[in-house]
C-alpha positions in Angstrom: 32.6 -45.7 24.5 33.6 -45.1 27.9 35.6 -41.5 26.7 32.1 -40.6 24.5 30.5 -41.0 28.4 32.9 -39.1 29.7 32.3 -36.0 26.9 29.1 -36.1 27.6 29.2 -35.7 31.3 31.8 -32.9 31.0 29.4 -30.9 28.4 26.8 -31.4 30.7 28.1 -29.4 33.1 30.4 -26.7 31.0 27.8 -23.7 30.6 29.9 -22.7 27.3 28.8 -26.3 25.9 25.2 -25.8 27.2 24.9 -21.9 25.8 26.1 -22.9 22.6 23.5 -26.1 22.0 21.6 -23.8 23.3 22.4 -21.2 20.5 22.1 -23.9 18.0 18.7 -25.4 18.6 17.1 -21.5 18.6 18.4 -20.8 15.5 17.2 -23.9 14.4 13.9 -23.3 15.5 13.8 -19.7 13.6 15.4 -20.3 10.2 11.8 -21.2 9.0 10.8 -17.8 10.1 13.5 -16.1 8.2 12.9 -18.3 5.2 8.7 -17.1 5.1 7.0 -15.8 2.7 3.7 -14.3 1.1 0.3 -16.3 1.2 -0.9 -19.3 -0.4 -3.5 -18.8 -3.1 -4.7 -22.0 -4.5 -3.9 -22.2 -8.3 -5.8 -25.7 -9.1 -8.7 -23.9 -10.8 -7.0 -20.9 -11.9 -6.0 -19.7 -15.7 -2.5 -18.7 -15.2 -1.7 -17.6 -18.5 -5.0 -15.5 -18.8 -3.9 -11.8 -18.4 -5.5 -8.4 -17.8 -5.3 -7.6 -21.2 -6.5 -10.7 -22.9 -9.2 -10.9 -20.6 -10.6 -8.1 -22.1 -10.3 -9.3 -25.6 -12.6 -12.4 -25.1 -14.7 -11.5 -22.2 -17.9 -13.2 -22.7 -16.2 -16.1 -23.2 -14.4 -16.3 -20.2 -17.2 -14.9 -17.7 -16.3 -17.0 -14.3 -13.2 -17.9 -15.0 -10.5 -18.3 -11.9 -7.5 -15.8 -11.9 -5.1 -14.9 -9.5 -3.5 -11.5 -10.7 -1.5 -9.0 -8.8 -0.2 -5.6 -9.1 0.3 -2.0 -8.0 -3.2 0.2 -6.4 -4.0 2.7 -8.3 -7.0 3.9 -6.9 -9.4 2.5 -4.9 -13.1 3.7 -3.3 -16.0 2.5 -1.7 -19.3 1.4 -3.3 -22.9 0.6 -2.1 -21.7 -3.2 -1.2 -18.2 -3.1 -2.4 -14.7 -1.7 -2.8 -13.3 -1.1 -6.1 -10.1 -1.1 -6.5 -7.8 -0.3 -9.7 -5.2 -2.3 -10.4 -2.4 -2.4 -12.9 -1.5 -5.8 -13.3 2.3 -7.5 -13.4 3.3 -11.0 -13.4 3.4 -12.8 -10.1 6.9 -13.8 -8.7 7.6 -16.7 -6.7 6.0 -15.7 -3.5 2.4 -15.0 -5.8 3.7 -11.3 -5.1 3.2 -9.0 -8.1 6.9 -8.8 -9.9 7.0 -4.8 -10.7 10.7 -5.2 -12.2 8.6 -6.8 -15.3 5.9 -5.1 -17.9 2.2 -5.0 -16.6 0.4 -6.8 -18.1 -3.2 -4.1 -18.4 -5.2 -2.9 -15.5 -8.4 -4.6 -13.5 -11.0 -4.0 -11.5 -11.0 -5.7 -8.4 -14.2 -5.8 -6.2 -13.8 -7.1 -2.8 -17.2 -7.4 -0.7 -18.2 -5.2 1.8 -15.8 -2.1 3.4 -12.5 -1.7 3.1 -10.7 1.1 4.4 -9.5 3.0 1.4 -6.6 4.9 3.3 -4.9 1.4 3.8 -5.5 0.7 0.0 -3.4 3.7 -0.9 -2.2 4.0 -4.7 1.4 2.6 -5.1 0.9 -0.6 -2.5 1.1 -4.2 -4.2 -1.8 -6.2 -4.0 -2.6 -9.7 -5.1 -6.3 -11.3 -5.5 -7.9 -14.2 -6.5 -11.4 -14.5 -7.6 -13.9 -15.1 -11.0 -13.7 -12.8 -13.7 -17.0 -11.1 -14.2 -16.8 -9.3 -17.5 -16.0 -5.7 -18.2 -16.5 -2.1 -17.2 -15.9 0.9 -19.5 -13.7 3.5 -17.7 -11.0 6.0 -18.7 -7.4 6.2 -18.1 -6.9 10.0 -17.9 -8.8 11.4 -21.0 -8.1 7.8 -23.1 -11.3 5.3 -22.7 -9.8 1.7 -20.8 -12.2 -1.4 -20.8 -11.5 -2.9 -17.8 -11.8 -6.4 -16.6 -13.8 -6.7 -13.5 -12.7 -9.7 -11.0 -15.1 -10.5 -7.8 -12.7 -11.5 -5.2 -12.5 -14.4 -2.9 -9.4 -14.0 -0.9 -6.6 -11.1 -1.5 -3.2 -10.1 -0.1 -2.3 -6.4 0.8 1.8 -6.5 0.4 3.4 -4.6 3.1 4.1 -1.1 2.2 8.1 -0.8 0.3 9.9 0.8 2.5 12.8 2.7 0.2 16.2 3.1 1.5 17.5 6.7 1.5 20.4 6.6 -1.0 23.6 7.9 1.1 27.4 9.1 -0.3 28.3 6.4 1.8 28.1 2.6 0.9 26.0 0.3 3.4 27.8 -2.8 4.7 26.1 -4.8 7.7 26.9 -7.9 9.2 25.0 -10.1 11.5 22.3 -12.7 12.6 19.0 -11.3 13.5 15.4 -11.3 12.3 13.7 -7.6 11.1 10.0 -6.7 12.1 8.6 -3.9 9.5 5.0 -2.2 9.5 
């Protein structure tokens, strides 16, 4: 007991001791941070085995029906009281992210309320929404005709842009403890 005491005392004053609990209880504190992840869509009410594409097949059916559905932008514009933005869909990953390394699963409409500035919508950035389905819109896919499900969104995440990593002749080793900030 009386050598534990004595530890103590001596870490209290050695500043290598102090520095590294110091060390220890800040990268405790931001492990979380490194660790997070996408938003939180509630999934209680939603259909998640209800795709893009079988929406369409039985659409009167399943008018108001909850989905949370995510994908790649391919276009997007501005409305009298909405924006409409066109999706095609692909399974959700873990983080409710839209997993692009699978098959899509069809394209959607998705209308958001109000303004959104299209520029920031770009074609090519992930997106996930939830919202009611609200039956269908005929459209086109190039020349081909497309009947589109139409969702009227609640809540919605804009993925940060990918940022690709030039390929180099060289391979890319790195080592160390830190957190990255992107745009």
């Amino acid at each position: 007991m009386a050598v534990l005491k004595m530890h103590d005392a001596l870490a209290r004053k050695d500043p290598a001791v102090r520095a590294r609990r110091l060390l220890i209880l800040l990268l405790i504190l931001l492990l979380p941070v490194g660790c997070a992840t996408g938003p939180r869509f509630d999934t209680g009410r939603v259909d998640a085995a209800l795709t893009p594409a079988g929406a369409v097949r039985d659409a009167q059916a399943l008018a108001g029906t909850r989905v949370l559905w995510g994908g790649v932008i391919v276009h997007a514009r501005n409305l009298a009281d909405v924006t409409e933005i066109e999706v095609l869909g692909y399974p959700l990953g873990r983080s409710q992210g839209p997993d692009t390394t699978r098959a899509p699963q069809g394209r959607f409409l998705a209308h958001v309320p109000g303004y959104l500035e299209t520029v920031d919508f770009e074609p090519g950035r992930r997106l996930t929404v939830s919202g009611g389905l609200d039956g269908t819109v005929s459209g086109k896919v190039g020349a081909a005709p497309y009947l589109y499900p139409r969702v009227e969104v609640d809540e919605f995440h804009l993925w940060p842009r990918d940022h690709a990593v030039p390929a180099s002749g060289s391979p890319r080793f790195n080592i160390g403890i830190g957190v990255i900030f992107r745009n």
